[in-house]
C-alpha positions in Angstrom: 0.0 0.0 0.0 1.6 3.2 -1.0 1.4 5.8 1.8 -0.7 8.5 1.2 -0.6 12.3 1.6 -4.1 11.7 2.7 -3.6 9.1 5.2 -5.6 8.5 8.6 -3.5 9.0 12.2 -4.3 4.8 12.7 -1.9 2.0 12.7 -2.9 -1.4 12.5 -2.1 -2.3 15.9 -4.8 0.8 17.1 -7.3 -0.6 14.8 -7.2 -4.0 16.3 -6.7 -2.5 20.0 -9.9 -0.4 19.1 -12.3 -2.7 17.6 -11.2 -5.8 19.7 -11.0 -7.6 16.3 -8.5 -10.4 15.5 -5.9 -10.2 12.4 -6.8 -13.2 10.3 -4.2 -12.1 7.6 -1.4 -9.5 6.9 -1.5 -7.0 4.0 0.7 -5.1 1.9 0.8 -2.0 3.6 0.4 0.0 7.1 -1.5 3.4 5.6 -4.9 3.7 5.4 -6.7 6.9 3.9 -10.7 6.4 5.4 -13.2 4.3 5.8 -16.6 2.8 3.6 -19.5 -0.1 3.7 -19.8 0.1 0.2 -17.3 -2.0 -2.1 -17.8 0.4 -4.6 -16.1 3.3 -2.9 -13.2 1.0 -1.9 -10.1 2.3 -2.7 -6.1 2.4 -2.2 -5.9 2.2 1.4 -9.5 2.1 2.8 -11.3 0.3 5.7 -14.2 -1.8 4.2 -16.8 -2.9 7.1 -19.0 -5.4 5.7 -22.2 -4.6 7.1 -25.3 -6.7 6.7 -28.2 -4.5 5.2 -32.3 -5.2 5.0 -31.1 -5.4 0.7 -27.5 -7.1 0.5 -24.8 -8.3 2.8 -21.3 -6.5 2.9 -19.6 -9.7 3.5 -20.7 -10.9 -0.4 -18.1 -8.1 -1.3 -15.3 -8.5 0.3 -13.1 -9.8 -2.6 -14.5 -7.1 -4.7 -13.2 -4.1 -1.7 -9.6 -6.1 -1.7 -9.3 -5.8 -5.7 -10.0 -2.2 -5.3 -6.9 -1.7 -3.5 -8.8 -2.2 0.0 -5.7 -2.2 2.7 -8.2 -4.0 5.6 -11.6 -5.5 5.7 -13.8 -5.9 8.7 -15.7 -9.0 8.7 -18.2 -10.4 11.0 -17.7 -14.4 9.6 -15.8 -16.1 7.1 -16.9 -17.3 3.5 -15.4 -19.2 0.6 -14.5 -15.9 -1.4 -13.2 -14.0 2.0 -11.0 -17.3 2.3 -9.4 -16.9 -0.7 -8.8 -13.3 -0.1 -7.3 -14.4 3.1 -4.8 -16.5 1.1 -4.2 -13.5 -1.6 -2.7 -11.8 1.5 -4.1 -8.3 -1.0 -5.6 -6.7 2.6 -5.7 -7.3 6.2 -8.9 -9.4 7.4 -10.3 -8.3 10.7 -13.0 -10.0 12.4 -15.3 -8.4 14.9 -18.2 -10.0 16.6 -20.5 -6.7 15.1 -19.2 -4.8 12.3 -21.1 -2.1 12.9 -20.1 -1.9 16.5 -16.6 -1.8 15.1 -17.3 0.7 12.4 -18.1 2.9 15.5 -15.5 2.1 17.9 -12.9 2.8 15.5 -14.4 6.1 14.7 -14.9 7.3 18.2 -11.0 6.5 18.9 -10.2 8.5 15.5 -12.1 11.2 17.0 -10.5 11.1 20.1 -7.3 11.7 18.8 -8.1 14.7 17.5 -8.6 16.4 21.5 -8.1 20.0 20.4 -10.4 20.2 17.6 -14.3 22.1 18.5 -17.3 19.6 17.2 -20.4 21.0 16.4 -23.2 18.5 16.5 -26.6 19.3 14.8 -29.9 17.6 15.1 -33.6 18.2 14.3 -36.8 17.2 12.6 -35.5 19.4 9.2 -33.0 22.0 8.4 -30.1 20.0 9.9 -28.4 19.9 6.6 -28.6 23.3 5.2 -27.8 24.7 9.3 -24.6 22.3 8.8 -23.4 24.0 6.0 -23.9 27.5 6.8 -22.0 26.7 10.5 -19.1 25.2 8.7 -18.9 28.1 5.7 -18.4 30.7 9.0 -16.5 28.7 11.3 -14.2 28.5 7.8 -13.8 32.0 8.3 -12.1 31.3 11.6 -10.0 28.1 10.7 -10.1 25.0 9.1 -13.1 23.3 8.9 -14.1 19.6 8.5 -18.0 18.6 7.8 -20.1 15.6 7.2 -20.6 15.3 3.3 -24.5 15.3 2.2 -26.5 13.7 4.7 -24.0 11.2 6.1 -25.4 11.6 9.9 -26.7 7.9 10.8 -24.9 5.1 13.1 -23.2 4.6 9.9 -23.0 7.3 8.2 -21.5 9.9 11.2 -19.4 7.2 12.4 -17.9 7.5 8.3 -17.4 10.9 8.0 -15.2 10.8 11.3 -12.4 9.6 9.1 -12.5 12.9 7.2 -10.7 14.9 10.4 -7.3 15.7 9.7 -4.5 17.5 12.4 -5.5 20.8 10.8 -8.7 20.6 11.6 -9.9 23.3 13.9 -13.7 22.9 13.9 -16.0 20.0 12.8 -19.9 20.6 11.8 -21.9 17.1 11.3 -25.3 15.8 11.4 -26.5 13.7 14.0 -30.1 12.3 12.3 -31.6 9.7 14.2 -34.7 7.6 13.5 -35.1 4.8 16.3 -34.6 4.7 19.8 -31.3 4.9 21.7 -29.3 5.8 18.4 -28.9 9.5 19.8 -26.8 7.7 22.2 -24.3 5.7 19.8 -23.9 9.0 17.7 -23.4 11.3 20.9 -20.7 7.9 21.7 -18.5 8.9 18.6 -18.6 12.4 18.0 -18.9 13.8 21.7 -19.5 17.6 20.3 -19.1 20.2 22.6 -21.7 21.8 21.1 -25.0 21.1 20.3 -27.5 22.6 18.0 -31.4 21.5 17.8 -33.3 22.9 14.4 -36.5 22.0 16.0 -38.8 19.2 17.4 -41.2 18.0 14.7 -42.7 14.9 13.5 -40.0 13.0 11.0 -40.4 9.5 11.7 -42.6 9.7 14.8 -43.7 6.1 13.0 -40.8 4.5 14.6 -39.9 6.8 17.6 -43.6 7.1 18.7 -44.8 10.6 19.9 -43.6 14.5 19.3 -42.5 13.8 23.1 -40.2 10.6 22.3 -39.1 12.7 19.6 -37.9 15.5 21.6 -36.5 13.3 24.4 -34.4 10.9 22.0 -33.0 14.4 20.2 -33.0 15.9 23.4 -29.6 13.5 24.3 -27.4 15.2 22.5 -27.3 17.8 25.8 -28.5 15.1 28.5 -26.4 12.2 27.4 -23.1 14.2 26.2 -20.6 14.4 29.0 -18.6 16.8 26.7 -21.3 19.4 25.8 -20.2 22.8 26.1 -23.1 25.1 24.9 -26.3 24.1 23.7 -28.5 26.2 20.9 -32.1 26.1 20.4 -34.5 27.9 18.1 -36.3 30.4 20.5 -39.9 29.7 19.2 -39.5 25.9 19.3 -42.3 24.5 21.3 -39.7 22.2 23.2 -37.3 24.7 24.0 -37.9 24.8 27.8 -37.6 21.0 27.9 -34.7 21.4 25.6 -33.2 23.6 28.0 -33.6 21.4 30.8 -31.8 18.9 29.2 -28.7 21.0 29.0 -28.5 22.0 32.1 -28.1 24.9 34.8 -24.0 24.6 34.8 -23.7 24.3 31.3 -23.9 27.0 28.4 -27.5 27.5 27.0 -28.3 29.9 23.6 -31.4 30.7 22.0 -31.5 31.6 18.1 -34.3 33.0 15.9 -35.7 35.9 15.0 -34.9 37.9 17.8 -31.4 38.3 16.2 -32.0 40.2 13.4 -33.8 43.4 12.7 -35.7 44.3 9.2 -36.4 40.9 7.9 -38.1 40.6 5.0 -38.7 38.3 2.3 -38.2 38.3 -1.0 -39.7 35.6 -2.5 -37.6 33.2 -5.1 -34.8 35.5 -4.4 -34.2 34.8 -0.7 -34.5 36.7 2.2 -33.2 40.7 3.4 -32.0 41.1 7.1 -29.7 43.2 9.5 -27.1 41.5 11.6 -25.6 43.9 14.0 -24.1 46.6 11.6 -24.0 44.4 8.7 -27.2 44.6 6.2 -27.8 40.8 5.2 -28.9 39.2 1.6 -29.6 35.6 2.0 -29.8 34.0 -0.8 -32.0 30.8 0.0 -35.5 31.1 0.3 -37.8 31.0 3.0 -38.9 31.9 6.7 -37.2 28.2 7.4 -34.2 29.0 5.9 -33.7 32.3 7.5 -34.4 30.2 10.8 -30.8 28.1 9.7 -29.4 31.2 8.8 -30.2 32.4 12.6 -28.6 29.2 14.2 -25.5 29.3 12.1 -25.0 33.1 13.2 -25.8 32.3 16.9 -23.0 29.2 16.7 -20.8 31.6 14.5 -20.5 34.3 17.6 -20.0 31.7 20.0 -17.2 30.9 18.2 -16.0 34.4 18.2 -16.9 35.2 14.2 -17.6 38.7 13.4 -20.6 40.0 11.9 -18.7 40.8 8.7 -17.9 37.0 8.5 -21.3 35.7 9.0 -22.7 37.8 6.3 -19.9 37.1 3.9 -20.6 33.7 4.6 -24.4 33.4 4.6 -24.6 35.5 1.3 -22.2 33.1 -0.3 -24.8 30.6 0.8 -26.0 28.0 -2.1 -28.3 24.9 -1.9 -28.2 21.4 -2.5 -29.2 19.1 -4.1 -33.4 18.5 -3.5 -32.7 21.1 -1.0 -34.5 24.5 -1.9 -33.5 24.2 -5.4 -35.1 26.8 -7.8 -35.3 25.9 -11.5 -36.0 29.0 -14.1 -36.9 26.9 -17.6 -39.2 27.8 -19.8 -40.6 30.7 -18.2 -41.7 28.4 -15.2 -40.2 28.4 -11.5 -39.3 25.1 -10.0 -38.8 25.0 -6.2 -37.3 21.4 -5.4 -37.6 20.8 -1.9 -37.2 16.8 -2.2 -34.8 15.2 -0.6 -36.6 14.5 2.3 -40.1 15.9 4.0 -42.3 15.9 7.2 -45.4 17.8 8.4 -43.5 21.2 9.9 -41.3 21.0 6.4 -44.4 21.0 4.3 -46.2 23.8 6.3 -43.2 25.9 6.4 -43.1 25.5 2.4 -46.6 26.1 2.0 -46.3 29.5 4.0 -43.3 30.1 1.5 -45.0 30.0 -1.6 -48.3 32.0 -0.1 -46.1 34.4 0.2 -44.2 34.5 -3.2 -47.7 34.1 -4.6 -48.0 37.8 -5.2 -44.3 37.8 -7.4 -46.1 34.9 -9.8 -48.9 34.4 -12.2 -49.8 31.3 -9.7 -48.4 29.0 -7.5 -48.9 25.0 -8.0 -48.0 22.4 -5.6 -47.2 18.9 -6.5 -46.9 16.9 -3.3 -46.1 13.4 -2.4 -46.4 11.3 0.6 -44.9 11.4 4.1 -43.3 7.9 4.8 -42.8 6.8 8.0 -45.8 8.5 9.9 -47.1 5.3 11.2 -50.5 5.7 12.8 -50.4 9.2 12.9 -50.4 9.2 9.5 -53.8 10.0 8.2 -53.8 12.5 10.8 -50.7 14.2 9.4 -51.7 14.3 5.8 -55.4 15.2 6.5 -53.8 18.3 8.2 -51.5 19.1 5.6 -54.5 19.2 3.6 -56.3 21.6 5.7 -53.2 23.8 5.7 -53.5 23.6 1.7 -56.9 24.8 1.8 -56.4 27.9 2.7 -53.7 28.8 0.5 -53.8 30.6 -2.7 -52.6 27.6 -5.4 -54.3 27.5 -8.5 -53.4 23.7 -8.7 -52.9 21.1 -6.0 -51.6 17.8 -7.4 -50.6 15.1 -4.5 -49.3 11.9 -5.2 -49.2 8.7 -2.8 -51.6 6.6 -0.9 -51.0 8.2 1.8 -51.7 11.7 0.5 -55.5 10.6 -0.2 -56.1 11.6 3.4 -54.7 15.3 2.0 -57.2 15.0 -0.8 -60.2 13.9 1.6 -60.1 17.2 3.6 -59.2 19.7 0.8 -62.5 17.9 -0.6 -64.3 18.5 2.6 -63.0 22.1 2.3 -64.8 22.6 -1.2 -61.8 22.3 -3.2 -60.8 20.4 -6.5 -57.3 19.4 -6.1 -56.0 16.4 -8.4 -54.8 12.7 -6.1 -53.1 9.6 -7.8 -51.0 6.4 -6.4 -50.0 6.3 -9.5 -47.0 8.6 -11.1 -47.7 8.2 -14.6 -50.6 10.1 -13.7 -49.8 12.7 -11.7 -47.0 13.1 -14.4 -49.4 13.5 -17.1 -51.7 16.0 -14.9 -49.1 18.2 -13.7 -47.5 18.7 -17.3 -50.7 19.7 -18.7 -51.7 21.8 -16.5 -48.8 24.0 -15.8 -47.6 27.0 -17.9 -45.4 29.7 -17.8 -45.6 32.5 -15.5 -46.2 29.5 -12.7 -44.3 29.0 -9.1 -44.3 25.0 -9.1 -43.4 23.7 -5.3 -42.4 20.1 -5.2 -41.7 18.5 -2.2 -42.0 14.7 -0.4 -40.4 12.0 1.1 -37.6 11.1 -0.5 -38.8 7.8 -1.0 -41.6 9.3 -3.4 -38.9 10.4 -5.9 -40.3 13.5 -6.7 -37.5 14.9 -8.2 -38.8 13.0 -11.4 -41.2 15.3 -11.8 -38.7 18.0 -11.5 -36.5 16.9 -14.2 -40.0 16.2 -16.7 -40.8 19.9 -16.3 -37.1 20.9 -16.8 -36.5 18.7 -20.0 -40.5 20.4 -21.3 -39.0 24.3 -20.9 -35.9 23.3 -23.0 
């Protein structure tokens, strides 16, 4: 294995001492430059855990990870291809009782010996993505900065982006997104930030976790079960802030963000948001009361931190979104708000309230909804109040697509409306493309499951 510029501060011996593993063969080399489950980003160097999924099993590409220049693999159990990769002697083979468990052990002692760096953990029902990257583009301003890529913020996915921290690392900013019980606890386990930031309290997989209160009590641990916290930041007007606070503590550091911040906010519809930060007269470029709510925590963490005013708004005006994330689409005389990477019931009202009030800068505004997933039985409750909320908005056109949405489509029927319902995307395609035209603000937004962004790119490829 060729040592790398890029390599991690771990030895073999530390990997085996962390995970509790045992060497089943040697490799070529002693570098290794991160960490993946997936084969397919194997490469010169890297740490592939095979991790058994609901869909495949990492232990079926093992061989594959080792031909891709793999310098270890971390295997739960043995097979006839992992054998013969044993005798290749291409990669070390660890084995671990639980390669997950591993995955995370070896990340929380890569963490650890990084002592001096400040970690900034963010949680919430929405916005923890967008908040990330506006705390790591003004904590930039201050020093190096190392963030989670995308959405990588599960028990695997944090435990992953660990291996991005380098000595010159001065700040870290990463997700900590949570969707069953006790796995605030493994995250809080490997990235021990000192501080903690909590979007809000709303109702993403309340499904699995149960109730708005299990919710807020399993987010809640990232202050209550984090011997390392520092500071704590909640949004002012969140309706668990008092418990929120609580959970941080009397002796600890505890920060409200919001609104309260800024003076002369005002939007300005496709084109962002206008605000005054201090001295320093703020254009934000992404869109919504929502994202000026990120915006807030991001400042709020910022000062902490000792940023200036001057760097927070060079920062948040340099501000861009991504992908399925508040994306606006100008084709063919249409707007195209893509908010579809992921949705829940506060993400869809807070959108809704956006577009009423960009309605007046359009010739009308159209939504094209799909289905929450993961609701459980709260589910026809949430969609039927979605639906109320749609009612009294000013869309020319509602178009919702999912079973689940049908409960939308029941109360905006008991309302006296005529908005347009299909299971089936073929037909919602067909309806939606007919009926918009230019001139027209179309919001898309659902579950990421829903694929929406299908839609997106039909509308997009119709304006060219």
């Amino acid at each position: 294995m060729q040592r790398s510029k890029n390599e991690l501060a771990l030895s073999v011996d530390e990997i085996v001492k962390a995970t509790g593993g045992q060497l089943l063969s040697s490799g070529e080399g002693t570098y290794f430059t991160g960490a993946c489950t997936d084969s397919r980003m194997a490469g010169p160097g890297s740490i592939f855990f095979a991790l058994k999924g609901e869909q495949t099993d990492g232990h079926l590409f093992v061989s594959s990870a080792a031909d891709k220049g793999a310098g270890m693999c971390v295997v739960e159990r043995l097979t006839p291809d992992i054998n013969k990769t044993i005798e290749s002697g291409k990669c070390y083979i660890l084995q671990v009782q639980d390669a997950l468990a591993a995955l995370q052990a070896l990340a929380r002692f890569y963490r650890d010996k990084f002592p001096a760096i400040k970690m900034v953990g963010i949680t919430g029902s929405s916005g923890k993505t967008t908040t990330k990257e506006l705390i790591a583009s003004i904590l930039s301003k201050l020093g190096s900065t190392v963030c989670s890529k995308g959405n990588l913020n599960s028990e695997i996915g944090l435990p992953l982006s660990m291996f991005s921290i380098r000595a010159e690392h001065k700040f870290g900013v990463f997700e900590m997104g949570i969707n069953h019980k006790g796995e605030m606890d493994a995250l809080v386990g490997v990235l021990h930030p000192q501080v903690g930031v909590v979007t809000n309290i709303g109702t993403a997989h309340i499904g699995i976790l149960g109730s708005q209160d299990n919710i807020a009590f399993e987010k809640g641990k990232i202050f209550s079960e984090n011997p390392s916290l520092e500071a704590g930041f909640v949004n002012e007007n969140d309706d668990y802030a008092d418990y929120l606070q609580h959970q941080v503590g009397e002796e600890l550091q505890y920060f409200t963000y919001g609104a309260s911040m800024a003076e002369g906010f005002e939007l300005k519809g496709t084109e962002g948001s206008e605000f005054t930060l201090g001295e320093e007269k703020i254009h934000f470029p992404l869109m919504g009361k929502y994202n000026f709510q990120n915006a807030m925590a991001a400042a709020a963490v910022g000062r902490y931190f000792g940023a200036t005013d001057t760097q927070i708004k060079e920062a948040l005006e340099g501000a861009s979104t991504m992908f399925g994330r508040g994306e606006l689409y100008k084709v063919g005389g249409i707007d195209i708000l893509c908010d579809c990477y992921n949705a829940n019931l506060e993400a869809v009202m807070a959108v809704v309230d956006f577009a009423s009030e960009a309605a007046s800068s359009v010739k009308r505004v159209v939504f094209v909804l799909g289905s929450l997933l993961e609701q459980g039985d709260e589910s026809d409750s949430i969609h039927a109040k979605i639906g109320r909320k749609l009612s009294y908005s000013d869309a020319s056109g509602i178009f919702l697509f999912g079973n689940e949405m049908k409960a939308a489509y029941d109360a905006l029927i008991d309302a006296g409306k005529s908005p347009f319902w299909s299971p089936e995307y073929e037909a919602l395609e067909k309806a939606v493309v007919d009926f918009v035209s230019p001139g027209d603000l179309v919001v898309v937004k659902g579950s990421r499951g829903m694929a929406m962004e299908r839609i997106v790119e039909k509308l997009k490829s119709r304006g060219k």
